[in-house]
N, C-alpha and C positions, 0 to 999 in steps of 0.2 A: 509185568503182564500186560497183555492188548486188552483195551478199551472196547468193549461190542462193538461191532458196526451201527447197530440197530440205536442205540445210546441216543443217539443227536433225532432221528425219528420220532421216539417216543417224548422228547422233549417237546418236541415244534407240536407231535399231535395230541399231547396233553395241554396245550397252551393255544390251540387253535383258537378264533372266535370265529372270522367272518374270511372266508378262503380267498375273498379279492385284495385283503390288505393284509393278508400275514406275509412273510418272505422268511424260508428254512434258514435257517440259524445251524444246520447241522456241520458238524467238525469231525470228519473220523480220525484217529489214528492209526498207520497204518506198519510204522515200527515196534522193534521187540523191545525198543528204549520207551514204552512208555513208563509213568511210573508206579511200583507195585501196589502202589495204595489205591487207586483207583479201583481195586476190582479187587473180590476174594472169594475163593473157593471154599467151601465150607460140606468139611465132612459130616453124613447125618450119624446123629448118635444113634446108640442099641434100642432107644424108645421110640423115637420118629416114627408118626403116624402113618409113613406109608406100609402099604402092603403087598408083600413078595408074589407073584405068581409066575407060571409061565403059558408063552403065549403060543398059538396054534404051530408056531416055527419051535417049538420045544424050547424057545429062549428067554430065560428068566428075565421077570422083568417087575417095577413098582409102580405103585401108583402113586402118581404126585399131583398137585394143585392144591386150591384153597375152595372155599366156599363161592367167591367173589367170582375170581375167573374161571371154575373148574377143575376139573381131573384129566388127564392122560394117564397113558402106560407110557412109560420110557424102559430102553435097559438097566436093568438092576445096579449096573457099575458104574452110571452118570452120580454128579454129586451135586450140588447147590453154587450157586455161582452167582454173586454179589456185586452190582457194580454201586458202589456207595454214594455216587451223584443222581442218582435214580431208585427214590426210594417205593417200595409197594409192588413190586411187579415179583411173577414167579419166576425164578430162570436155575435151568441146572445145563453144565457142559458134560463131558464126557471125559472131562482132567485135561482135555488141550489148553484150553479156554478160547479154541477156534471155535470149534463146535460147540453150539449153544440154543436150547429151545426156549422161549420165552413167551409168557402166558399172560393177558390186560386182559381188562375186561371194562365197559362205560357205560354209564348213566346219561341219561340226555345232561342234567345238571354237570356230569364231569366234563361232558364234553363241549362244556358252552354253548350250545345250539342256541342260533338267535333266531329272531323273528323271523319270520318268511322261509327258516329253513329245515327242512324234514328230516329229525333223527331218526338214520337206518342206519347198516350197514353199508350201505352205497356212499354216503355220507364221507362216517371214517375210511372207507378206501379212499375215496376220492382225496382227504387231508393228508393219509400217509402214502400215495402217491405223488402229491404235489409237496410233502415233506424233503423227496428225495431227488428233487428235479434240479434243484443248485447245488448238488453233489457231484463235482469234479469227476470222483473217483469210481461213478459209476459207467462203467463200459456200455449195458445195456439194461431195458424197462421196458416190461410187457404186461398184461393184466388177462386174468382169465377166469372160468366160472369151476367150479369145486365143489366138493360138499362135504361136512365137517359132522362125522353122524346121523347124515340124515338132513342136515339143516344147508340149503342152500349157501357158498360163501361164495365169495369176490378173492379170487387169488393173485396176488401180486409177486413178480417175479423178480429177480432182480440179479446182476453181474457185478459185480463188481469188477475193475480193470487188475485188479490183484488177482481175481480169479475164484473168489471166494463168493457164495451163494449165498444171497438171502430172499425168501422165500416166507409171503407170510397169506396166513388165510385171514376174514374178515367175515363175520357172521352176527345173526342176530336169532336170537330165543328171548319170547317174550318181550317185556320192555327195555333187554340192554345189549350190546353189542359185544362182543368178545372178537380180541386179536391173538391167534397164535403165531409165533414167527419162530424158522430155524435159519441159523445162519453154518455155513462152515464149507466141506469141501462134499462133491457129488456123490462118495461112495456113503457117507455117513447120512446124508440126506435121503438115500437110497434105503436104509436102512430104518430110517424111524417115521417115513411117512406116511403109512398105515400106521402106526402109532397115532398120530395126529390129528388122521381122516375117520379114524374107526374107534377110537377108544375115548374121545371127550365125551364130558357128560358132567352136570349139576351136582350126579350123586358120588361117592368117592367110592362106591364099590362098582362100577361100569356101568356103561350104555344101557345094557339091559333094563337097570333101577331103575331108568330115566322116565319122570311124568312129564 
């Protein structure tokens, strides 16, 4: 199975400190020969806490996240999607394991924020931007402003020269920052980003609950 694109990202900007002397460490792969232990798919049992509904488009859909990084609506038929060198993060695919949405969330503490410098949102965009800059296989990089709910976000866009999108919002509620990113192809992105834009929230039953 393929290794996320997003993988090497989430490493350099969980391990950030001071953005003048880190350098990305990121590696994607970009063959079908990676190898299958790196990543798994994981079907949710009959118990799984999420909850089925459907959405204003009449299409079924769950709610997934954690307490940590929150909830979304995804489609019903996405499953859990595991990459095992990156442990703590929320991510489900849609069974490609092209397509994939993945849910962080930070702490000033997580994020190592040192002296002199201001944990926001603008922050970690700015880390997982400059995470992606010594990435060969990025064709194009652009940034731009969003909103996630309600909550202002910093949106990062991204090309891969494969062709393949990644695509992540960056926001902050309250004292912590949350990252959502999809990765995979146009028309699937098309499809779940009103997912994304309109259905996070703290609480695990929607937006609506939200204090």
């Amino acid at each position: 199975m393929k290794r996320s694109y997003l993988f090497g990202a989430v490493l350099v900007l969980t391990s950030l400190t001071l953005m003048s002397c880190v350098k990305s460490q990121q590696k994607s792969e970009q063959t079908s020969s990676s190898t299958s232990s790196s990543v798994q798919v994981k079907k949710e049992s009959s118990d799984s806490s999420s909850k089925k509904s459907k959405n204003k488009t009449n299409q079924e859909t769950k709610r997934v996240g954690s307490p940590e990084f929150g909830y979304i609506d995804i489609p019903s038929n996405w499953v859990k999607f595991v990459d095992v060198d990156v442990e703590g993060l929320v991510q489900y695919t849609d069974g490609s394991t092209y397509n994939i949405v993945t849910m962080n969330g930070y702490t000033r503490e997580k994020a190592h924020v040192q002296d002199g410098e201001t944990f926001n949102a603008e922050l970690i965009a700015q880390r997982l931007a400059y995470s992606w800059n010594d990435n060969k296989d990025v064709e194009k990089m652009w940034g731009a402003k969003s909103t996630v709910s309600g909550n202002e976000a910093f949106q990062l866009n991204v090309i891969m020269k494969s062709g393949q999108l990644v695509v992540s919002w960056v926001f902050q509620k309250d004292d912590k920052v949350y990252l959502i990113s999809f990765e995979g192809d146009r028309k699937t992105l098309a499809s779940v980003i009103s997912y994304i834009e309109e259905t996070w929230s703290l609480d695990e039953k929607g937006p609506a609950n939200n204090i």
